[in-house]
N, C-alpha and C positions, 0 to 999 in steps of 0.2 A: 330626563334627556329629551332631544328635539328626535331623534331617527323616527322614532315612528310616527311623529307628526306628519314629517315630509316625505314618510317613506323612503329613507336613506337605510345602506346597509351598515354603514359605519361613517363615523367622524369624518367630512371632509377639511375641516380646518386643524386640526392636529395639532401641534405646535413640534412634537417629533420628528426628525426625519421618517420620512417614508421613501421608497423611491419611486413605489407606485402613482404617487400623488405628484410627481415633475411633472410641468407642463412646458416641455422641450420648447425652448427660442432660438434665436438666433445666435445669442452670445452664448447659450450651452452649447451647441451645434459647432460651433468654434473650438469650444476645449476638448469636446470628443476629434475633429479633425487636427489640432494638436500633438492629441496622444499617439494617432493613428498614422502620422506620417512619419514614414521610413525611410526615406530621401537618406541615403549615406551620407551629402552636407547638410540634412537637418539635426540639429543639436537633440541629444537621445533622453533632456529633464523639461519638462514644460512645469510654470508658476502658476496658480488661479490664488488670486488675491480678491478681497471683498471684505465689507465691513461684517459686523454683527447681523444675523436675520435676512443675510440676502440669499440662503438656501444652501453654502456652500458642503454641508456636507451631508444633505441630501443628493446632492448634483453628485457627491463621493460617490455614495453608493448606488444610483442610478447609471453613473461610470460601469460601476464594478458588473452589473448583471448584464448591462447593453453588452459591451467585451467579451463577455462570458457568451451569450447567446449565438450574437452578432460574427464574429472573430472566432468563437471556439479554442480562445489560448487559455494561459493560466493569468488569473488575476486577483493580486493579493490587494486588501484593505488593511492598514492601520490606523487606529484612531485612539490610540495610547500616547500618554508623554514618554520619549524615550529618552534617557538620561547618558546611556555610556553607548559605548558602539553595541559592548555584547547583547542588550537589551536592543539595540536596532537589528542586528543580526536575527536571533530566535525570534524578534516578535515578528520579521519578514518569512521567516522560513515557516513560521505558524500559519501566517496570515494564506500563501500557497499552497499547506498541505495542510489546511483544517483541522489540524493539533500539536498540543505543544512536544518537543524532541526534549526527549531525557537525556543528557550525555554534557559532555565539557564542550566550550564555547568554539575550539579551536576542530570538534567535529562538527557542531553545527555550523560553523562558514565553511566547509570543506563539502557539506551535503548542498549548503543551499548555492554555490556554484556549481554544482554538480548537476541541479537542479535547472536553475539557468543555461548550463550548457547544452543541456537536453532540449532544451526547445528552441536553441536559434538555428538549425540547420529548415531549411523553407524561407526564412524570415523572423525577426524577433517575435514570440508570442509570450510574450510575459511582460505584465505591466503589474507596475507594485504604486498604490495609491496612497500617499502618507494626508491624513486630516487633522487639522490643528501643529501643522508644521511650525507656525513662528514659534513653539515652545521647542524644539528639537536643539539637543547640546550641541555646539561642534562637533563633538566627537561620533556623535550620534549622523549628524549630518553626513559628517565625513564617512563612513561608516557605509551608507547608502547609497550616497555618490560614487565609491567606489564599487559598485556594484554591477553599473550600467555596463561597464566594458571588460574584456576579459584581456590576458596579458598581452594579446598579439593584436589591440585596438578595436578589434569588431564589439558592436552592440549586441550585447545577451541580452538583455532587458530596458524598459522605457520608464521612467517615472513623473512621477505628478504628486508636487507639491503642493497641497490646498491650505491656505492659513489669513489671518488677519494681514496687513497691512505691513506689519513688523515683521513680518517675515521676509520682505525685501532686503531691511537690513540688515537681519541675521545672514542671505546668504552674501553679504558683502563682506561678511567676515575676512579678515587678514588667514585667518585659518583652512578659508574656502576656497583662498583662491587658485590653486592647482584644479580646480572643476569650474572655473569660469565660462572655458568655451563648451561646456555640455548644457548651457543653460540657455532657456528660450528667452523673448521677453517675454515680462508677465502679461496675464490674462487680465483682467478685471469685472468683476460683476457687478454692474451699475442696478440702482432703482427699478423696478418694473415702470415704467409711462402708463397712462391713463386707458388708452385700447391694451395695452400689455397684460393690465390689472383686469380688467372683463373678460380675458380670454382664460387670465387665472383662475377668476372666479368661478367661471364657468365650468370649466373642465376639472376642477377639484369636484365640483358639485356633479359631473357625469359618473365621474369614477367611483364617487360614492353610491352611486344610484340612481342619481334621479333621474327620473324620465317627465318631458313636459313643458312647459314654458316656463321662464327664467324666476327663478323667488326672487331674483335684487331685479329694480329696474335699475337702466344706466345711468339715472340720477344718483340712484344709493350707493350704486356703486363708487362713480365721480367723490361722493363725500368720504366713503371710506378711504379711496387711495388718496384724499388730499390732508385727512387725520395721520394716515401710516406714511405719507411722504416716499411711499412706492416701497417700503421695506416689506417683505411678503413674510415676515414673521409676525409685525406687526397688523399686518390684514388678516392673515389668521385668528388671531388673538378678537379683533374686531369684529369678523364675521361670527366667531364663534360665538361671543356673549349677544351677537343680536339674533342669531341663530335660537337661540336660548329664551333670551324673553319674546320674540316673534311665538314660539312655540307656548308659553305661559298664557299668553293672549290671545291664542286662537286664533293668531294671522297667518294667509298662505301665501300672499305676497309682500314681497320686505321693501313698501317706499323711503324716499331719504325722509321725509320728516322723523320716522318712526327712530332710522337711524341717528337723525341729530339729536334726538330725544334722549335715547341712549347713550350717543357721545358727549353730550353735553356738559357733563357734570366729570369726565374720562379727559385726564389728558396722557395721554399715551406714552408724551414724551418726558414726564415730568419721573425725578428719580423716585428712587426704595426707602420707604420708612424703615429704618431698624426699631425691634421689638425690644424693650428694657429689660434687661436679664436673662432675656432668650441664648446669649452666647455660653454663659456659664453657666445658666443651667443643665442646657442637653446639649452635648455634642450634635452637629448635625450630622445626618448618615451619608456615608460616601457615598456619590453619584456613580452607576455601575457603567464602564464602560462598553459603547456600543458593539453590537455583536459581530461579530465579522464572518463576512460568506463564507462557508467553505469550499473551496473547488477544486476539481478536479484535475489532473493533467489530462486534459486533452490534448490528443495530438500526441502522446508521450507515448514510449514503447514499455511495455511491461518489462517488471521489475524480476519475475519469475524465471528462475534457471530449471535446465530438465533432468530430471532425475537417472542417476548413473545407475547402468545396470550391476548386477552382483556380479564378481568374476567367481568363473567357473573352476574349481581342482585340474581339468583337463587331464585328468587320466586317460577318458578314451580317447582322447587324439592321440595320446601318446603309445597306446595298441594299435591303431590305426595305421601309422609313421611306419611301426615294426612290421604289421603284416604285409605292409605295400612293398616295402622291401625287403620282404624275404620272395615275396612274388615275382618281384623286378629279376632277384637274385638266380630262382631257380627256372625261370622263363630264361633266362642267361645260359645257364647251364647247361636246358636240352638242347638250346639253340647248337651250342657249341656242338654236342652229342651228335645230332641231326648232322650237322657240317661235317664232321670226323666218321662218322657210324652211320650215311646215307647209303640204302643196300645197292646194289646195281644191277643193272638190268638185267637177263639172263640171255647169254652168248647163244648164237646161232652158229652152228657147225658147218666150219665154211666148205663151199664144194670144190671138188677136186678137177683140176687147171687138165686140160684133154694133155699138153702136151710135158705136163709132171705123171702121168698115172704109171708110164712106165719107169721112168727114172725113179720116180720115192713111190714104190710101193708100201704100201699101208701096213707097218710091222707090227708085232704081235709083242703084245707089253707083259714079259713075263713077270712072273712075284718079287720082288724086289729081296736078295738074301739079307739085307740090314738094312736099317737106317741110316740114308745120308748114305749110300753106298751107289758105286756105278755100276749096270750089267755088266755081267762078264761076256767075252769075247772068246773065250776059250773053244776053240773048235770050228769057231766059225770063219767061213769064207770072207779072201779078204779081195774085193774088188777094188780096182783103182776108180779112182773118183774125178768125173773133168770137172773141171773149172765151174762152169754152170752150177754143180752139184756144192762144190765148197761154196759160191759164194749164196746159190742159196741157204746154204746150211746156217752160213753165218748171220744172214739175215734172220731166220726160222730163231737160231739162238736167241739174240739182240731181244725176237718176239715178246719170247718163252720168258728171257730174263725180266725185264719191262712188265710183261701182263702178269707176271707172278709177282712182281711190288705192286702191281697195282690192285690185282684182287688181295693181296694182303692187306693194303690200306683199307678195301672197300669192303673187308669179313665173306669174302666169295668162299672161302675155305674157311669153315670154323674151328679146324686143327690146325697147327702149326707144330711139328713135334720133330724135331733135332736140325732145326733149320729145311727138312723137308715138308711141304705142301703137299697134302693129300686131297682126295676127291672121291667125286665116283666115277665110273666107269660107263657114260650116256647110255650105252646098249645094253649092258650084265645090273646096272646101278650099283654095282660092286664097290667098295671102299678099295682102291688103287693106289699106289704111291704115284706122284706128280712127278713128271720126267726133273730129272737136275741140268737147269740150265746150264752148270757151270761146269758139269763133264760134258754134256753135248757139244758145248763151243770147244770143251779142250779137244775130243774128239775127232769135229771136225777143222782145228788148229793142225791136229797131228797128219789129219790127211791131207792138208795142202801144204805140208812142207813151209818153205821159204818163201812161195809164193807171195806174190802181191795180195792175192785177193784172203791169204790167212793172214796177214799183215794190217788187214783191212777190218777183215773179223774180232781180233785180238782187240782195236782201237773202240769197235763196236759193243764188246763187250765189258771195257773197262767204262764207257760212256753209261751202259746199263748200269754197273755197279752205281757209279757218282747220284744216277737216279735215286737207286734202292738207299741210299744211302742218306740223301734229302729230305726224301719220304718219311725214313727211319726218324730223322734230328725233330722233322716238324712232328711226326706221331709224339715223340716225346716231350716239346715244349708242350703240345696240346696237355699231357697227360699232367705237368709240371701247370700250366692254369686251373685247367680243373683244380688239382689240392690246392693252390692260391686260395679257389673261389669255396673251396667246403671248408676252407679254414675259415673266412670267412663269412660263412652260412653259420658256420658254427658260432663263432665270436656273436653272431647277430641272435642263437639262439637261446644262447645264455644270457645274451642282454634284455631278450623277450620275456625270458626266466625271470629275472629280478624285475623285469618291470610288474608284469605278472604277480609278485610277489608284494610286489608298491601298493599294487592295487587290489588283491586281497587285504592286505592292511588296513587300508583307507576304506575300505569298507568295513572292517571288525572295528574301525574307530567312529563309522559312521553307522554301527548300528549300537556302539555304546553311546554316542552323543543323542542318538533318538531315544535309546533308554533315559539319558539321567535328563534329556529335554521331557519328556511323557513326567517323570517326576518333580521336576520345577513346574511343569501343568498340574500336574496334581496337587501340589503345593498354592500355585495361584489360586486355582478354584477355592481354597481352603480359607485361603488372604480374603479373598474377595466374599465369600459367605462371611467371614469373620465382621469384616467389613462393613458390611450389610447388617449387621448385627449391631453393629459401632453406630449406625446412623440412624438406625430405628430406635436405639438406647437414645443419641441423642436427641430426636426429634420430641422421645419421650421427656426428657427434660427438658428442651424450648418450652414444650405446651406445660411443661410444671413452672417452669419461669414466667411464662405467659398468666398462667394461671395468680402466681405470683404478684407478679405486677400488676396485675386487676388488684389484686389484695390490697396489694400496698394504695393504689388510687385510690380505694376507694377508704381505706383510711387514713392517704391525705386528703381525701376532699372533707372527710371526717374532722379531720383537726382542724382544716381553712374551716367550715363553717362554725369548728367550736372557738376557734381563733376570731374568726366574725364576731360572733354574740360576745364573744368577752370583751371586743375590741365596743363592742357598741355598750356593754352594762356598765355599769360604774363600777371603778375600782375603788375597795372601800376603804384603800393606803391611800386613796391621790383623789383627787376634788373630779367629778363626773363632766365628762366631754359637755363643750356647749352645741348643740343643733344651732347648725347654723343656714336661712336662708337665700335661695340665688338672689341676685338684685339684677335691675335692668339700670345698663350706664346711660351718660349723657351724650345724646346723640350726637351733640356737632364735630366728634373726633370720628366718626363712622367714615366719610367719604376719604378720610385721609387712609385712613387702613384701609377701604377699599381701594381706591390707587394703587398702592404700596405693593399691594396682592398681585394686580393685575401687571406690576410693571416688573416681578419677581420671576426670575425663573429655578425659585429653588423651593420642591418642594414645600420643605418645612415652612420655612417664612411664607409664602402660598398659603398656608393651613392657619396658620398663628395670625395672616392680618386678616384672612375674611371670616374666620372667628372672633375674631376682637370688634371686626365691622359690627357682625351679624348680632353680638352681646350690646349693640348701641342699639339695634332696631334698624340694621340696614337691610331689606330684603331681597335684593340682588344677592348681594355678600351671602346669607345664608341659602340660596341658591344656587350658587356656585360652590360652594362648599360640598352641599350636598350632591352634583353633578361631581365632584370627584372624589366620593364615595362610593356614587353608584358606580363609577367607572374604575376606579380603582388607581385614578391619576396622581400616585405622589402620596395617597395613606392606602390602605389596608381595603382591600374590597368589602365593603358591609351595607347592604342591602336596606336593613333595619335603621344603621346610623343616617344612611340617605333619606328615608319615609321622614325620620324626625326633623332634621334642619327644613327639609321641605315645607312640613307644617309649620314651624318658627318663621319658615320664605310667606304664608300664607298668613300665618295669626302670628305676628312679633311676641304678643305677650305670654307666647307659650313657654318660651326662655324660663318663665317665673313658676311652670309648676315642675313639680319633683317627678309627675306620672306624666310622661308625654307620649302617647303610644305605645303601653306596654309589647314588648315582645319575648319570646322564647329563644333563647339564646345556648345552646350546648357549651356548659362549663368548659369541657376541651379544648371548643375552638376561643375563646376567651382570653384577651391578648389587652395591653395599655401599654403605650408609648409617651413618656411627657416631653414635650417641646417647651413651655417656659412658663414663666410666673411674672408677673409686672405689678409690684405692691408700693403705693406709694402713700405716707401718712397722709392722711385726713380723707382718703378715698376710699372704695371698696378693690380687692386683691382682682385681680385676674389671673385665671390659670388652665392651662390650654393642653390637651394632652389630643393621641390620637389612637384608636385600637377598635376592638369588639366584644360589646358587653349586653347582655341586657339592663344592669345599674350599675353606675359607677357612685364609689363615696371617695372623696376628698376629706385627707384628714391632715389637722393643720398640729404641730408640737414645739416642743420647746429646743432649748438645745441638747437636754439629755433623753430625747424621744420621746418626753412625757405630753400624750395626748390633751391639748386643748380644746380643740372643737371639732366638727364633722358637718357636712353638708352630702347630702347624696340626690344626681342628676341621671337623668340617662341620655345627655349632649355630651359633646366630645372638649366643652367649655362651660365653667361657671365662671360668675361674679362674686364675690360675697365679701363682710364684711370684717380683717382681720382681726384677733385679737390681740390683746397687749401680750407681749412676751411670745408671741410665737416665731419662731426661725426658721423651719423646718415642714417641707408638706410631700404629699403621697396621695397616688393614686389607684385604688383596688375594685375588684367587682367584686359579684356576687358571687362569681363561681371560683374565687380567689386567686385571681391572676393581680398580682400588683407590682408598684415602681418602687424603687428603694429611695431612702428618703433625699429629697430636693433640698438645699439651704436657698434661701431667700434672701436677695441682698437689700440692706437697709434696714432690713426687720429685726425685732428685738432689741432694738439699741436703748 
């Protein structure tokens, strides 16, 4: 390879997409302002049409990372043929969340709108990149197209169609055309011009490394973009092989001559030799399709819900509820008590009036003969009584009646015993019977006759009664709430009982659920030691399997080498293999297989004509051959296979020895691929394989696999020269890796 001639860190002419290696123009610049406009009357599909080699999907995925950087939305690549809708569906919904969704086709369009919907609130930020569009079905098309809008018209997403040429007409489809007005006009990616092509050149070459003044002058340059006709697949291709023999020759600047030297014999534009037998011999291997970004939702809200808490038994709320109102209840109660059963103050003995001291003098309160009985009068002086004297008598009554319902109400007497009110006696403290209102008043009723002012008296003391009597009804509603409220109290105390009882329970069930929980722990620990037991047993048998399989290796590599020597001794049933020598061919078909190589972009055939060049004596061919071995472009990375062709690039006639640079090669990694055979009578066979060996033998049989001859090379190509009756060939190493057998067409006949 050239890199460390020129001190480059990697390849700048590629022939891959890279995106790193775009060197942004004007007309790229255009298709990102395209995507990027969001104008509510701009159409939400832009087209980039271009022929073969003008970069179109390198410009994809340089698309796909600028967006991603630049914008911070979500942005999906495909670059898969999509056949049915469903397959347009999941490989979009892949292409935005960077894996595939397991599930029926009818969840994943329900996800990837869901997906889209998520990110057009701010503005569309999702753009979905289709590459190689003109292969998309209808269905497939349609499929996508309908994805850009959601059912109430707004833009959820923006697309961009990248394809050939054909892809105009696909979307003219009769099928398409309900999404006609979502479509932009197309883009087009013209030629690189001739400063366009220097500016390419150039800045491939920074990216890669170099630091310095230019390796192509602007001459060499001028010739390559007038060979590539400004296709920048084709100036890749070009730089790269002068890239390559500049570095063989020990040049550090790349003039045109040197260039037209090289091109000369190169026509760039001229088609692919097909290889004789190459198609049914080996299938060629599918081409693996390009990788596709993965990214992220940016901008998106997490997908994460928060975790519910555990609900609670609420037992103690429900104690809680109970004590508050028993306390509300009996806070009630005293209240009531307090109001009904507030004591009262204590009576000041009122003083006696100057102009009553003679009239009521202060009498003398004998022992009362019974309860609820009135003094007797027996004996006693009976004065006449004026007026004055009854009505305050009857006043004094009215007092006496009144203040004895009201110290009743208020517990001033804590005896009450046969409707008489007892006390003490202020001066003796003596326990006294309480004058009887209600013979006083009659008493003094009797002494004022018919009088007015006993008339008055009478009216006064039936008004006292109506009092005592009110007092009486409300003392007894009081007495009549209270049991309401202790019925009550009560009702609430037996509901506090059962609750009480609830939650003793739920504890005795919560201390058996801890028990038989501590015994499932017990049990676990037991599982999991067991467990542990289970995995060391097995770990013990891997490493017996392990051990195993070494066994077995190394008595297949036993039987492959005794299967070798038998396949190399003569068998003494069947006439002994012929050794057969490589040949070196006729050169003037060299340049044609080298073309062919260069104008190929598929691996295999790549491998098959600059092998068949290189078996002519062409040594570019086997330079390039070997440049993608060392690199790994298209065969098997092998180091060793590289050193070889390169010697065959230096001394042609090494092709012709059987030892060319012995190397060590671990049987393991020891691998053979055949790509074809081209046997034509009167000539010598050609047969071309690709893999990593350190020898390879070729062995040529019949139609019933009966060995005719053998040739052993350590190139990835011999020549030699067929024998009669052979049909059938194969290719094995040393460390017994081989191909199963090939038929040969035209041979045997």
């Amino acid at each position: 390879m050239y890199l460390e001639h020129f001190n480059l860190r990697k390849r700048p002419f590629a022939t891959s997409p890279d995106p790193a290696f775009l060197i942004w123009s004007a007309q790229h610049q255009s298709v990102l302002d395209a995507v990027l406009d969001t104008r509510p009357q701009a159409p939400p599909v832009s087209i980039l049409l271009g022929d073969i080699g003008l970069g179109k999907s390198t410009l994809a995925h340089a698309l796909q990372e600028r967006l991603i950087a630049e914008q911070g939305g979500r942005v999906g690549l495909i670059s898969v043929q999509l056949n049915t809708a469903e397959e347009a569906i999941a490989h979009a919904l892949r292409s935005l969340e960077g894996q595939a969704f397991d599930g029926p086709a009818e969840a994943a369009r329900a996800r990837l709108e869901a997906l889209l919907a998520d990110g057009t609130d701010g503005g569309c930020a999702t753009v979905l990149i289709v590459d190689e569009a003109q292969s998309l079905s209808d269905a497939a098309a349609s499929a996508l197209l309908s994805l850009v809008r959601d059912t109430e018209g707004a833009v959820r997403c923006r697309l961009l169609l990248v394809g050939l040429g054909a892809l105009e007409a696909r979307l003219a489809s009769p099928a398409l055309e309900p999404f006609e007005a979502e479509l932009r006009p197309p883009l087009r990616l013209r030629p690189v011009s001739k400063d366009e092509a220097a500016a390419y050149v150039s800045g491939r070459l920074a990216r890669a490394g170099h630091v310095g003044p230019d390796l192509f002058t602007p001459e060499a340059v001028a010739v390559i973009h007038r060979h590539a006709e400004g296709v920048p697949r084709l100036i890749n291709k070009a730089c790269d092989l002068v890239l390559l023999t500049a570095a063989q020759e020990d040049k550090r600047v790349i003039e045109a001559d040197l260039v037209r030297e090289i091109l000369r014999d190169v026509s760039l534009a001229s088609g692919a030799m097909s290889f004789p037998g190459a198609a049914g011999a080996a299938a060629k291997p599918p081409r693996a399709p390009e990788a596709q970004a993965a990214t992220g939702r940016a901008g998106g809200p997490s997908s994460a819900r928060p975790a519910q808490a555990p609900k609670g038994r609420g037992g103690p709320e429900i104690e809680v509820s109970a004590s508050q109102g028993m306390r509300l209840e009996r806070a009630l109660i005293e209240t009531l008590k307090t109001s009904t059963q507030r004591p009262a103050a204590p009576r000041k003995p009122a003083a006696a009036r100057p102009d009553q001291a003679a009239a009521l003098p202060e009498p003398s309160m004998p022992e009362a003969p019974g309860a609820g009985a009135l003094p007797s009068t027996a004996g006693a002086e009976v004065r006449p009584v004026s007026s004055r004297r009854v009505v305050t008598g009857a006043l004094v009554a009215a007092a006496l009646v009144g203040g004895a319902a009201i110290l009743y109400s208020l517990d001033v007497f804590p005896v009450l015993r046969d409707g008489a009110v007892t006390g003490e006696d202020p001066r003796s403290g003596e326990v006294l019977p309480a004058p009887d209102a209600t013979g006083i008043a009659q008493d003094l009723a009797q002494d004022a006759g018919t009088s007015a002012e006993a008339t008055e008296a009478q009216a006064a003391v039936a008004e006292a009664e109506q009092r005592l009597q009110a007092l009486q009804d409300a003392a007894a509603s009081a007495e009549a709430e209270l049991a309401e409220i202790a019925a009550r109290l009560d009702a609430r105390t037996r509901e506090l009982a059962t609750v009480e009882d609830a939650v003793s329970e739920a504890q005795s069930v919560r201390v058996e659920t801890d028990a038989e929980l501590d015994v499932m722990r017990t049990q676990i620990d037991a599982e999991q030691a067991r467990l542990a037991r289970l995995q060391s047993e097995a770990e013990a048998a891997e490493a017996a399997l392990a051990a195993l399989a070494v066994s077995e290796k190394i008595a297949d590599d036993a039987f492959a080498a005794a299967q070798t020597v038998s396949n190399t001794m003569p068998d003494p049933k069947a006439p002994d293999p012929v050794r057969l020598q490589p040949q070196r061919l006729d050169a003037a078909e060299a340049t044609t297989f080298f073309l062919a190589a260069l104008e190929s972009d598929d691996p295999a055939e790549v491998a098959v004509n600059y092998s068949r060049a290189a078996l002519r004596g062409h040594t570019r061919a086997a330079s390039f051959l070997a440049q993608l071995y060392e690199t790994g472009d298209g065969v098997p990375f092998a180091p060793d296979m590289a050193a070889r062709w390169y010697a065959v690039a230096e001394e042609p006639a090494r092709i012709l020895a059987e030892d060319s640079r012995a190397a060590d090669v671990v049987p393991a990694v020891q691998s053979v691929v055949p790509l074809g055979a081209a046997v034509v009578a009167g000539t010598p066979g050609e047969f071309v394989w690709q893999g990593v060996g350190a020898q390879f033998i070729l062995e040529l049989a019949d139609t019933d696999g009966t060995a005719i001859a053998f040739a052993e090379t350590r190139l990835s190509a011999v020549a030699v020269s067929v024998p009669e009756g052979t049909a059938q060939w194969r290719v094995r190493t040393d460390g017994g890796a081989e191909t199963a057998w090939q038929p040969i067409a035209g041979a045997g006949d």
